[in-house]
N, CA, C and O of each residue as an XYZ file, in Angstrom:
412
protein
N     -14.197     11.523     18.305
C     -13.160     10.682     17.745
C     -11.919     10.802     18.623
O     -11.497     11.938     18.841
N     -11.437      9.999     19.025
C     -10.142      9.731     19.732
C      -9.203      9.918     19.090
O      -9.154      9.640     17.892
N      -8.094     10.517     19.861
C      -6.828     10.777     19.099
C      -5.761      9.990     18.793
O      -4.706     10.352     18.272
N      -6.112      8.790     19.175
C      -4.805      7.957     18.237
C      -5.425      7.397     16.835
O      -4.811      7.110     15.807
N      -7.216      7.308     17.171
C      -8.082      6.817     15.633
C      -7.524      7.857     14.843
O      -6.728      7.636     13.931
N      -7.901      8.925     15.154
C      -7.524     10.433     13.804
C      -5.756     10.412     13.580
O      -5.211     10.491     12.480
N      -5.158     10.305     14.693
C      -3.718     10.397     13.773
C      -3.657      9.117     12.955
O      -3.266      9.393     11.820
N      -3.845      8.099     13.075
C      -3.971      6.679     12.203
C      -4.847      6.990     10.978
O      -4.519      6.407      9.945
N      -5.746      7.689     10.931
C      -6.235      8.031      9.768
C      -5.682      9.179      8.836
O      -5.853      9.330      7.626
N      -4.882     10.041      9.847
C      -4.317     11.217      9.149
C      -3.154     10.305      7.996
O      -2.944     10.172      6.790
N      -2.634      9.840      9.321
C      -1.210      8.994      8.587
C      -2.087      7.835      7.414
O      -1.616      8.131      6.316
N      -2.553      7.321      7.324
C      -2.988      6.387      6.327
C      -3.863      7.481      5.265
O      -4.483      6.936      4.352
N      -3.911      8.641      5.339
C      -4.148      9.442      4.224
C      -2.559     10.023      3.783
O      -2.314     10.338      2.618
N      -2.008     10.073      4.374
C      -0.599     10.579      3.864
C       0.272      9.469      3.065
O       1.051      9.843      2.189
N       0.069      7.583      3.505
C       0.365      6.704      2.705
C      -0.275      6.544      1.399
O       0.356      6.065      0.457
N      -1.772      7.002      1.266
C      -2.305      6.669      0.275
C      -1.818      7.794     -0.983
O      -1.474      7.437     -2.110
N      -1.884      9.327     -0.467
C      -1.301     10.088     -1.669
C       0.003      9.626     -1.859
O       0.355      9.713     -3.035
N       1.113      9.013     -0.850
C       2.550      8.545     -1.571
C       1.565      7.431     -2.677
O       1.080      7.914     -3.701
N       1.427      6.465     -2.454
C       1.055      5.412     -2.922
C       0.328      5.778     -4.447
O       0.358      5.035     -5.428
N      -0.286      7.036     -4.373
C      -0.676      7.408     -5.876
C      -0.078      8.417     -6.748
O      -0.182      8.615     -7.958
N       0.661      9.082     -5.695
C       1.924     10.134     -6.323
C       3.006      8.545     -6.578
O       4.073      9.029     -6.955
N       3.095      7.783     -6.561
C       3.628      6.643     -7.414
C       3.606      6.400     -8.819
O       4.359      6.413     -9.793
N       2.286      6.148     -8.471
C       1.205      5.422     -9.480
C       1.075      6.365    -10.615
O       0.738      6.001    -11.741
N       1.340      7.530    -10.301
C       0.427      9.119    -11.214
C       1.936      9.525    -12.073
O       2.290      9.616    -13.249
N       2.472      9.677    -10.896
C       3.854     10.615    -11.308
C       5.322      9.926    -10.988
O       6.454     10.403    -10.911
N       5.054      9.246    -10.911
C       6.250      8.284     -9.836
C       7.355      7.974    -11.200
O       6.957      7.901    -12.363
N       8.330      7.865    -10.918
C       9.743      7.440    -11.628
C      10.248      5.827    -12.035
O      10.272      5.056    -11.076
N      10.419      5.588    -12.606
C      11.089      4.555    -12.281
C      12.299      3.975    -11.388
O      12.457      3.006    -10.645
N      13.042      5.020    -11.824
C      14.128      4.979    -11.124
C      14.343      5.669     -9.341
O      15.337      5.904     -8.655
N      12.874      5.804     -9.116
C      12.768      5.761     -7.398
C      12.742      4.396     -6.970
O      13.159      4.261     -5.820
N      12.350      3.255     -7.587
C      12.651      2.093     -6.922
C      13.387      1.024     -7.833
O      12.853     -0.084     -7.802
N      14.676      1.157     -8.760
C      15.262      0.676     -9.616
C      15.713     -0.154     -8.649
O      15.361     -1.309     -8.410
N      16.653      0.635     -8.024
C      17.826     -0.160     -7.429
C      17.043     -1.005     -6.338
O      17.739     -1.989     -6.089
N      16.133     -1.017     -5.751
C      15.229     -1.894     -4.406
C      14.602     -2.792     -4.821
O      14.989     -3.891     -4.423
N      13.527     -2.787     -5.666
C      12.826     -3.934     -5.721
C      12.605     -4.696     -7.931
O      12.245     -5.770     -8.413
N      12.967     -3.665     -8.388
C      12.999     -4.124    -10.104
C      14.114     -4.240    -10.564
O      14.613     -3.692    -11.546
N      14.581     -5.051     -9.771
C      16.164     -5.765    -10.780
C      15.681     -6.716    -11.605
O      15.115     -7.557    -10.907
N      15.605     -7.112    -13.223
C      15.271     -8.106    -13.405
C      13.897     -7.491    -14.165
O      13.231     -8.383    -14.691
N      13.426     -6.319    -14.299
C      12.479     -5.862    -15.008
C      12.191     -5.317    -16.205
O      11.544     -4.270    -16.236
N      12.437     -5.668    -16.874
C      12.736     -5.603    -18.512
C      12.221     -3.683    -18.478
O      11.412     -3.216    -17.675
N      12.697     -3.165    -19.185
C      13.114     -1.338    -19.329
C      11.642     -0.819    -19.895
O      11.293      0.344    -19.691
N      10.701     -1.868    -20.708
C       9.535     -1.459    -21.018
C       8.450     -1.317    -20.110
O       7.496     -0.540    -20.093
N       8.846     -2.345    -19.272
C       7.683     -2.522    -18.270
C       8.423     -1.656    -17.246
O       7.535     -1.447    -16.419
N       9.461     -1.062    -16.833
C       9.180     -0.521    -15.516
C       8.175      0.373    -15.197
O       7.668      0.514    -14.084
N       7.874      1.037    -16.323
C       6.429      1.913    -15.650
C       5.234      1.098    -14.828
O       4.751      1.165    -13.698
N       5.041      0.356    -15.922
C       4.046     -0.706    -15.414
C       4.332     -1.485    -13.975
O       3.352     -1.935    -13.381
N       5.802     -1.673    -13.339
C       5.935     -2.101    -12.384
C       5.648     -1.361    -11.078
O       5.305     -1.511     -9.905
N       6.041     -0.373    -12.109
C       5.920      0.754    -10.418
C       4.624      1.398    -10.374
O       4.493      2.174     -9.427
N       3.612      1.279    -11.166
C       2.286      1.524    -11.009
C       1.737      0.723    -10.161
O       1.001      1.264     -9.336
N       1.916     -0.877    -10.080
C       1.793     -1.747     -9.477
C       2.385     -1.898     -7.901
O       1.726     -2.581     -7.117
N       3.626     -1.259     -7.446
C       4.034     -1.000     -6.495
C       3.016      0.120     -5.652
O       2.290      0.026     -4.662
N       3.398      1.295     -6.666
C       1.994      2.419     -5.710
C       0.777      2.310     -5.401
O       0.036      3.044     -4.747
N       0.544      0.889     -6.159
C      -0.684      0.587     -5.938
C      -1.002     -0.164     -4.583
O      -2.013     -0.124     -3.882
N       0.329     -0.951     -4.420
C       0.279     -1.680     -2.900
C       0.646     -0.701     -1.855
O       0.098     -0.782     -0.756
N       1.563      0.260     -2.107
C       1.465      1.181     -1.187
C      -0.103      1.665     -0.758
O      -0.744      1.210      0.189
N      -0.504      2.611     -1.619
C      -2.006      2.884     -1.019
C      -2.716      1.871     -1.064
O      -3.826      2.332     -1.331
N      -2.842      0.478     -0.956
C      -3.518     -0.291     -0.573
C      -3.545     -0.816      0.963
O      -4.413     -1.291      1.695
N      -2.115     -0.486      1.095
C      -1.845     -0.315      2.393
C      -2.421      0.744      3.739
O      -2.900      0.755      4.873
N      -1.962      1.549      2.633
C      -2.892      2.913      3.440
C      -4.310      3.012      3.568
O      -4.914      3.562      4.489
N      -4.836      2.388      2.490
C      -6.334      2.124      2.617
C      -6.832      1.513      3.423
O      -7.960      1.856      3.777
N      -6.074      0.138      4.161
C      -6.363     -0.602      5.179
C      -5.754     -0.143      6.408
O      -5.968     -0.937      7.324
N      -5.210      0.654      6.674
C      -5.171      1.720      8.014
C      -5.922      2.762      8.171
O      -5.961      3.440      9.197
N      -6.812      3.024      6.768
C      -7.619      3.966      7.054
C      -9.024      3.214      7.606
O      -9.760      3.877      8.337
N      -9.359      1.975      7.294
C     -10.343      1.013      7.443
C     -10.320      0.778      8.634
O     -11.374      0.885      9.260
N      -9.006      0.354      9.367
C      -8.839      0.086     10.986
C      -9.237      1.585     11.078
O     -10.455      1.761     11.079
N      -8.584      2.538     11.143
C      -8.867      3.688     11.772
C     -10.594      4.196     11.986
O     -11.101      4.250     13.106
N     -11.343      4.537     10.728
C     -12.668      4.765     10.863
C     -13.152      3.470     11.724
O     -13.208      3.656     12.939
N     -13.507      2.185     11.241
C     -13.984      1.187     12.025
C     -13.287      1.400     14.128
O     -14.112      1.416     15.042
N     -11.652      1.535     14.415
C     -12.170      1.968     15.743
C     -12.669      2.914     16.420
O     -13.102      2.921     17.572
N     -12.592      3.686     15.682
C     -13.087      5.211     15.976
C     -14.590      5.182     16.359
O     -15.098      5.587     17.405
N     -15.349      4.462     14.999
C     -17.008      4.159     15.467
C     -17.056      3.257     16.634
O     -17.439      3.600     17.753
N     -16.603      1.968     16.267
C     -17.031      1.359     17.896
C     -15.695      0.648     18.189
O     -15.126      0.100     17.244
N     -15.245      0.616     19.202
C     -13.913      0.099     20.025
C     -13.834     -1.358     19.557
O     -14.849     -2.046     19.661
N     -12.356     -2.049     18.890
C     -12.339     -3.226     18.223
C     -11.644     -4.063     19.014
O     -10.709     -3.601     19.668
N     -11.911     -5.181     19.081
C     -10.688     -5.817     19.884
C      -9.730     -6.255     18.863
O      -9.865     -6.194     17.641
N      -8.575     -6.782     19.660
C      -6.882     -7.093     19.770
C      -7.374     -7.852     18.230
O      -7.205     -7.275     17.155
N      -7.912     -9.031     18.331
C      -8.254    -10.404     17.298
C      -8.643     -9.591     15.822
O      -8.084     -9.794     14.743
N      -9.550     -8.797     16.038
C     -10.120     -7.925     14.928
C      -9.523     -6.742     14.057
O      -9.772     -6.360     12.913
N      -8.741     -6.358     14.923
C      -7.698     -5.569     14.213
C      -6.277     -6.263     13.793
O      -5.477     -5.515     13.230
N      -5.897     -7.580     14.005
C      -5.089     -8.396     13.404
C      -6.026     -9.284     12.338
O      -5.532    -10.008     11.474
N      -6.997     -9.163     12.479
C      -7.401     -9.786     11.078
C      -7.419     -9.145      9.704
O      -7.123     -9.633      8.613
N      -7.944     -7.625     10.109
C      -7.740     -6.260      9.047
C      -6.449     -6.093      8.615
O      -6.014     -5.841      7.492
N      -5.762     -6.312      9.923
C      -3.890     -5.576      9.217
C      -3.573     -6.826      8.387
O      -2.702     -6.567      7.557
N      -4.063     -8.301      8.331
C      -4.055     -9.070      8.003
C      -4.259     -9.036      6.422
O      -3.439     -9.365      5.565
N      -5.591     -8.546      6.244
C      -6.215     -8.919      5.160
C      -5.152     -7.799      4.100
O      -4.674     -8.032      2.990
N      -5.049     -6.607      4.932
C      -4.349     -5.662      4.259
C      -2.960     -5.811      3.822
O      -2.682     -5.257      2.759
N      -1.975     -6.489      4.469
C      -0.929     -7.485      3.760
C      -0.720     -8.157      3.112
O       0.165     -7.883      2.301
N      -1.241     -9.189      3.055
C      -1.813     -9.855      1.986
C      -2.485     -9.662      0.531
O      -2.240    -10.462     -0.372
N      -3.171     -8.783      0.388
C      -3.240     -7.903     -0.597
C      -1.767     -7.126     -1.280
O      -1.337     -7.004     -2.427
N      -1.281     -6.693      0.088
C      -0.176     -5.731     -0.225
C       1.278     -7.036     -1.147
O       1.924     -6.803     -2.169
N       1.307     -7.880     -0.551
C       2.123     -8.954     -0.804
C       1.719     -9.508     -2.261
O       2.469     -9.769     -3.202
N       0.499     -9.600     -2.189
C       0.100    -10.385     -3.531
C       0.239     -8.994     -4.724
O       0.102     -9.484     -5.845
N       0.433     -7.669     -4.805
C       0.052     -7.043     -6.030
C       1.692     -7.025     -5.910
O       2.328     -7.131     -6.959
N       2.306     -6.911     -4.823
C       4.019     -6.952     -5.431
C       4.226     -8.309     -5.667
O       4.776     -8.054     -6.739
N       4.266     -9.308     -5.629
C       4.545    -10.584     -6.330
C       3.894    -10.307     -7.430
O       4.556     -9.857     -8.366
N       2.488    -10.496     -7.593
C       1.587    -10.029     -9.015
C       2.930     -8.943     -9.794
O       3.673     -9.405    -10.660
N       3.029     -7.607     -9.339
C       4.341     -7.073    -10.223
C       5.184     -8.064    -10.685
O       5.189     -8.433    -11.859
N       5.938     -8.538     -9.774
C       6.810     -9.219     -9.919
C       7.089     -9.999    -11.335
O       7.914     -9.909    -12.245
N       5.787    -10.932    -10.982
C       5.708    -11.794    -12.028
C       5.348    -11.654    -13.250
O       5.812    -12.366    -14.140
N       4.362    -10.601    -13.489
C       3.769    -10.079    -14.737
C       5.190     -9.418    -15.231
O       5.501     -9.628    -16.404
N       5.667     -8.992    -14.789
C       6.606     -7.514    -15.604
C       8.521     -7.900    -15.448
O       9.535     -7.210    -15.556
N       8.243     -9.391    -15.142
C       9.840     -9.855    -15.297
C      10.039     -9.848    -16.532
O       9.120     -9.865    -17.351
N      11.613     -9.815    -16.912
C      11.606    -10.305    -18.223
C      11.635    -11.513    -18.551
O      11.624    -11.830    -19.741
């Protein structure tokens, strides 16, 4: 395994425990003031479950690039389609927050 695959995987294991130390234990008021203005006081839990969830979803798809180049060498096109797919996801569960848990 090559060493920029394993640090990319190290690091996309270190996004995914933020992303569920969110989700698990996470505060509300770690992301009050940034992204839940406008989130009615019942649902912020529920919002920020939804946030940690795009975090390690994120991380999950750097761990996906990472194992996949590690086994066989990817090109340029193929690894912008992954970081791709993995944004998009990431974008849609924070809008999805968004919208479910406004008041």
């Amino acid at each position: 395994m090559r060493g920029d695959c394993l640090m990319m995987i190290i690091l996309a294991a270190v996004v995914v425990v933020i992303g569920l130390y969110l989700v698990i234990w996470g505060k509300p008021s770690m992301i009050r003031e940034r992204f839940s203005k406008g989130v009615s006081p019942e649902n912020e839990r529920k919002f920020m479950m939804a946030t940690g969830g795009a975090i390690a979803v994120i991380g999950i798809d750097m761990m996906v690039l990472g194992f996949l180049d590690s086994m066989n060498k990817l090109d340029s096109g193929n690894k912008l389609i992954i970081l791709a797919i993995g944004i998009v996801v990431f974008v849609g569960l924070i809008v999805y927050g968004q919208k479910k848990f406004r008041r």
